[in-house]
C-alpha positions as CSV (number, residue, x, y, z in Angstrom):
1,X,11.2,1.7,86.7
2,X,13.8,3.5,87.8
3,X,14.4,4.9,84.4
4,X,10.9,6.5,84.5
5,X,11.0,8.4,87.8
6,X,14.3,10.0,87.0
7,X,12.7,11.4,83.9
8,X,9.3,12.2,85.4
9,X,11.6,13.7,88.1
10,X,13.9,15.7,85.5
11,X,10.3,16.8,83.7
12,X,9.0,18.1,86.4
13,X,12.2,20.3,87.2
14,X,12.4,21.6,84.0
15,X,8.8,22.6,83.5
16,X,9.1,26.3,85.0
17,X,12.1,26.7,82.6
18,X,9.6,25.4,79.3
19,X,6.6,28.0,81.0
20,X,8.6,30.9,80.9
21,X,10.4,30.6,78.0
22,X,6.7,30.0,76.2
23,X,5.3,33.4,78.5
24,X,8.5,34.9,77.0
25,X,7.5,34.2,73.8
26,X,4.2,34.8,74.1
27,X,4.9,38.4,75.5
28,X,3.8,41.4,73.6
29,X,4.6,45.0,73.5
30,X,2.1,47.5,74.1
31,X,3.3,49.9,72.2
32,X,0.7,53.2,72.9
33,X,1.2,52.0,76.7
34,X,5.1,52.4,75.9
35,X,4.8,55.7,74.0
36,X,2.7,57.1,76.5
37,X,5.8,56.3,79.2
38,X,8.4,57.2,77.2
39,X,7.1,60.6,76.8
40,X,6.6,61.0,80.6
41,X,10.1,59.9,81.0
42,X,11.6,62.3,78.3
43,X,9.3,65.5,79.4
44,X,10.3,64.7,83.0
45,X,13.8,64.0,82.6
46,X,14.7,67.1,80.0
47,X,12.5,69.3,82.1
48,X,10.2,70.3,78.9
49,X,7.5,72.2,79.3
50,X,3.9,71.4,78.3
51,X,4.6,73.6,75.6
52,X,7.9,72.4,74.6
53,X,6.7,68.4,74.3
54,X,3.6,69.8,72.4
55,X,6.3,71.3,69.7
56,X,8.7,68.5,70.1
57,X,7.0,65.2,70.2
58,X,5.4,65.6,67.1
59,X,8.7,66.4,65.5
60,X,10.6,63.5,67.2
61,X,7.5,61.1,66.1
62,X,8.0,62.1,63.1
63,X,11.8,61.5,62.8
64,X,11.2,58.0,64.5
65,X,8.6,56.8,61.6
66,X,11.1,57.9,59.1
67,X,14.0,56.2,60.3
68,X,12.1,53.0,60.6
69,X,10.5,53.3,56.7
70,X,14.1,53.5,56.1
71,X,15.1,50.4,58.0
72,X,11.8,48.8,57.0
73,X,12.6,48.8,53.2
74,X,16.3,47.6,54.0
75,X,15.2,45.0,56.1
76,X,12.9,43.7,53.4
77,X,15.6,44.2,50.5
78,X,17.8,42.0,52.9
79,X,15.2,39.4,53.3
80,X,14.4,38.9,50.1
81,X,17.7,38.2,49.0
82,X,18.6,35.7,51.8
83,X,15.3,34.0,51.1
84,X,17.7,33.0,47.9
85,X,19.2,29.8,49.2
86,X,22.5,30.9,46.3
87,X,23.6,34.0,47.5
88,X,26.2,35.2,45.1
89,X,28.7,37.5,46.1
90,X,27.5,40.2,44.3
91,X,24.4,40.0,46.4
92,X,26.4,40.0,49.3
93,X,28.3,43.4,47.6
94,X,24.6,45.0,47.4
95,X,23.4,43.7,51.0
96,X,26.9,46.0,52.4
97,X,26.5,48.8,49.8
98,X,22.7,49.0,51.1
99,X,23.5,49.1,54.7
100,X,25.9,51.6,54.2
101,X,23.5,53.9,52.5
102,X,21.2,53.4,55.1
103,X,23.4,54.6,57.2
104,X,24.4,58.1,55.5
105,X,20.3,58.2,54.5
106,X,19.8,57.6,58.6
107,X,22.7,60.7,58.9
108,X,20.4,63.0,56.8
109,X,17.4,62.4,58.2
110,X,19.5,63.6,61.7
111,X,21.1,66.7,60.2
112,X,17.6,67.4,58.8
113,X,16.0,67.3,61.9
114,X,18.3,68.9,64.3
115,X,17.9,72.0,62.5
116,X,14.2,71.8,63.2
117,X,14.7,70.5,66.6
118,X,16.8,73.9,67.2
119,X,13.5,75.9,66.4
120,X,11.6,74.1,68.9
121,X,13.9,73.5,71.5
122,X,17.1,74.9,73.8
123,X,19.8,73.2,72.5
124,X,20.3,72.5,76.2
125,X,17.0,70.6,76.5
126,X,17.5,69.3,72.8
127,X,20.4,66.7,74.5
128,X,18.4,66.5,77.8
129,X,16.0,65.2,75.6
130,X,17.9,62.4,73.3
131,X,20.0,61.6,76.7
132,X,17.1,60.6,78.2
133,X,15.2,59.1,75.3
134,X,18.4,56.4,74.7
135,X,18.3,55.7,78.6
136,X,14.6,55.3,78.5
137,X,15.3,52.5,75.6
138,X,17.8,51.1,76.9
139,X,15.9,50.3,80.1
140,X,12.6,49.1,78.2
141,X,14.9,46.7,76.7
142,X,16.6,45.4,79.6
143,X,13.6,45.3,81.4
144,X,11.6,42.6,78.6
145,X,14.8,40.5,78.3
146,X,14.9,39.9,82.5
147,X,10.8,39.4,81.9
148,X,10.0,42.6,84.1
149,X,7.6,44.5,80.9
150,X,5.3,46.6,82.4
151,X,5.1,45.3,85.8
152,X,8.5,47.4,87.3
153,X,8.1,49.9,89.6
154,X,7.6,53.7,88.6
């Protein structure tokens, strides 16, 4: 009897820990929500004008889908050779090879577009800009993994 109360006792303490890690889990991104925010942010925070976010989030959108095609198809190449259960070393020579290459593919694609970025914006504004886009990340992602999302203050 005893037995039973200490578990029903040390189930009921652990059930807020099981319901959050399941809301946790069940949590979902709203990703236009998060766009929309993170270009607030970034016009706010580089001081763009209307007319400079017109020219430069189209440019910087454009940028971010390339870079994550890039990691996409690396991701996948990856996956599909650790769904081999024998991964030889050769494979695991490619897997290093590939993120390399990613990496120098990922360095183009920023050389490319700082160019264009110069054409659009100050190069002032054009680090404004970045700075506040990787703080702007880096609290989005701090914010899910405490469990705050969306419901911080602005």
């Amino acid at each position: 009897m005893r037995k039973n109360i200490i578990l029903l006792l040390f189930c009921i303490l652990m059930l807020p820990a099981q319901i959050s890690t399941l809301t946790a889990q069940n949590r979902k991104m709203d990703m236009a929500d998060y766009e929309k925010r993170k270009m607030e942010y970034i016009r706010k925070e580089a001081g763009l004008t209307q007319e400079e976010a017109g020219k430069y989030f189209p440019l910087n959108n454009e940028l971010t889908q390339k870079k994550f095609d890039l990691h996409k198809r690396h991701r996948d190449k990856i996956q599909r050779i650790k769904d081999n259960s024998n991964i030889s070393d050769e494979e695991y020579k490619r897997m290093m090879e590939d993120d390399v290459e990613v990496k120098l593919k990922e360095a183009a694609l920023d050389k490319e577009y700082s160019t264009r970025f110069g054409k659009v914006l100050t190069p002032e504004k054009l680090y404004r800009a970045q700075q506040a886009e990787r703080k702007f990340i880096q609290q989005e992602v701090s914010n899910f993994r405490t469990g705050q999302g969306n419901s911080r203050k602005k």
